[in-house]
N, C-alpha and C positions, 0 to 999 in steps of 0.2 A: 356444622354438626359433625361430630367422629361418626366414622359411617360402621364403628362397632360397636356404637351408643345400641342398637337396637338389639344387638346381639345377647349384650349386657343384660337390658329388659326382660330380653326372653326369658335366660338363663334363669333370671330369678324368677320370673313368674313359678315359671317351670318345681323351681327347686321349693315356693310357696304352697303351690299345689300338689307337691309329693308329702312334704310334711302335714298337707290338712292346714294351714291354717289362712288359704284362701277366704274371706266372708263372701257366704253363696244367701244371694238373697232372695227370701221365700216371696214364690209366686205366689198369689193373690188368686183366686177362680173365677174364671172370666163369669164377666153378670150375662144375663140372658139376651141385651141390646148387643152385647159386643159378640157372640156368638151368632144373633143374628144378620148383624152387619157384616160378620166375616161370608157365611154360607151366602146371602145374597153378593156379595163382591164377585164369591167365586164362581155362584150360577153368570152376573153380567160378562165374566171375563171367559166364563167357558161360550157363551153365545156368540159371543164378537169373536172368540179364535176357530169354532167351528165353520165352515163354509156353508152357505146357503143351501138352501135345500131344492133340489134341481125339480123345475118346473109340470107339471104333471103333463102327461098325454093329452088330456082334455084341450088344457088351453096353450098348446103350444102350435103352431100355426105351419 
């Protein structure tokens, strides 16, 4: 591959999206499942990154 093959690309993208004639494809509004699968994803991934929660007075020996 010419390693200004990517360059090329850009360039044109670039110069697509200054003239507007980029196709920007309309997003669709997420359904009420996919909203809810995201918020629970985020609560199990905030659990697992948080650190446990340190042992109380009571039952620590």
């Amino acid at each position: 591959m010419i390693p200004e093959a990517h360059l090329y690309v850009h360039q044109q993208h670039t110069a697509e999206l200054l003239r507007g004639e980029a196709g920007s494809v309309p997003v669709d509004e997420p359904t009420g499942l996919r909203v809810r699968l995201g918020w629970t994803l985020v609560h199990v991934g905030l659990r697992l990154a948080t650190p446990g929660r340190p042992a109380s007075p009571a039952f620590s020996s």
